[in-house]
MITI-374020 format. One record per residue (C-alpha): residue in three letters; x, y, z. Coordinates in steps of 0.001 Angstrom, whole numbers, plus 500000, padded with zeros to 6 digits. Layout:
N
alaXYZ
...
This chain:
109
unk580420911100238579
unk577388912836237507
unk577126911883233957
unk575350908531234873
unk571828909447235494
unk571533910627231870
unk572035906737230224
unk568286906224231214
unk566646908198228676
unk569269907157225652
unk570811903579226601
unk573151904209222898
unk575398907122222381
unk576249907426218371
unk578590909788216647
unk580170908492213501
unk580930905338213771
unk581613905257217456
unk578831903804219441
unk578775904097223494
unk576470901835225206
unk575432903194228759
unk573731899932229897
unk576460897942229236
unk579084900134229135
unk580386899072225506
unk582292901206223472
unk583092900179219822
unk584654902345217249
unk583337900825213389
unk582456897464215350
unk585654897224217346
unk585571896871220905
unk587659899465222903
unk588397899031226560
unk587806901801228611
unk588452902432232665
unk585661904192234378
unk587001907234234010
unk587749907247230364
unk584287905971229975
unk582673909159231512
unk584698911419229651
unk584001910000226611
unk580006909754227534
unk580039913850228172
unk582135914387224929
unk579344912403223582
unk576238913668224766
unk577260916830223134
unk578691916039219443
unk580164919274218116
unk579785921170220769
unk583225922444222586
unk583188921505226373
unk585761923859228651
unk588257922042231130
unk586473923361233984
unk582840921672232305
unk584287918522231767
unk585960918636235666
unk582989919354237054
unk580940916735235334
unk583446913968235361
unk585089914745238208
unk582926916084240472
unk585343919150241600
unk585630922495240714
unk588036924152238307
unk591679924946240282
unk594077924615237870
unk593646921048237778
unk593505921335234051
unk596084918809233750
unk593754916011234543
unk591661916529231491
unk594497916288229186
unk596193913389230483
unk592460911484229676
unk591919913522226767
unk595311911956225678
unk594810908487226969
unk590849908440225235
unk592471909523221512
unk595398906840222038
unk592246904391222570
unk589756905665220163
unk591634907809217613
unk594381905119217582
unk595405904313213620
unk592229906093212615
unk590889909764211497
unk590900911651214941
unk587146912085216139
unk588598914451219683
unk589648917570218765
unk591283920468220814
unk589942924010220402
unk593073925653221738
unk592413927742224741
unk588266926902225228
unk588204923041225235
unk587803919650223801
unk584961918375221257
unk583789914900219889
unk582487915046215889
unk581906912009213313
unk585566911539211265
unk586169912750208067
């Protein structure tokens, strides 16, 4: 995973009221801790490093998972869909699709 050498120069990742701490790997969302596998945490790291900013599949597989893009699509989705049920759940949705180029992070609201 390639994302990790990046959480020396900004230990806190902040969009809205979701805070991702790279030393310690603590995520909260408005103070709440959410529980994250290793994987989940990357994604959401890269989603967060660029707020706004729509990341393709094939980005966020090479980045995360280390591999290039061969239809493996699938495998961002399935995270995609197990990081909203985690950080979205019973709240306004802060990880949006852009159908057909990707998948963003911005503050709710």
């Amino acid at each position: 995973m390639h994302v990790q050498s990046e959480a020396v120069s900004r230990p806190a990742l902040v969009v809205g009221d979701l805070t991702l701490d790279q030393r310690t790997r603590e995520v909260r969302r408005a103070g709440v801790e959410i529980k994250l596998s290793p994987t989940e945490f990357e994604l959401l790291r890269l989603l967060m490093h660029h707020p706004g900013r729509v990341l393709s599949k094939a980005r966020i597989l090479n980045r995360v998972w280390a591999y290039d893009f061969g239809g493996q699509g699938n495998v961002v989705e399935l995270y995609i869909s197990y990081l909203r049920r985690k950080v979205d759940a019973r709240r306004q949705p802060m990880i949006h699709t852009v159908r057909g180029v990707g998948y963003t992070i911005r503050p709710a609201g």
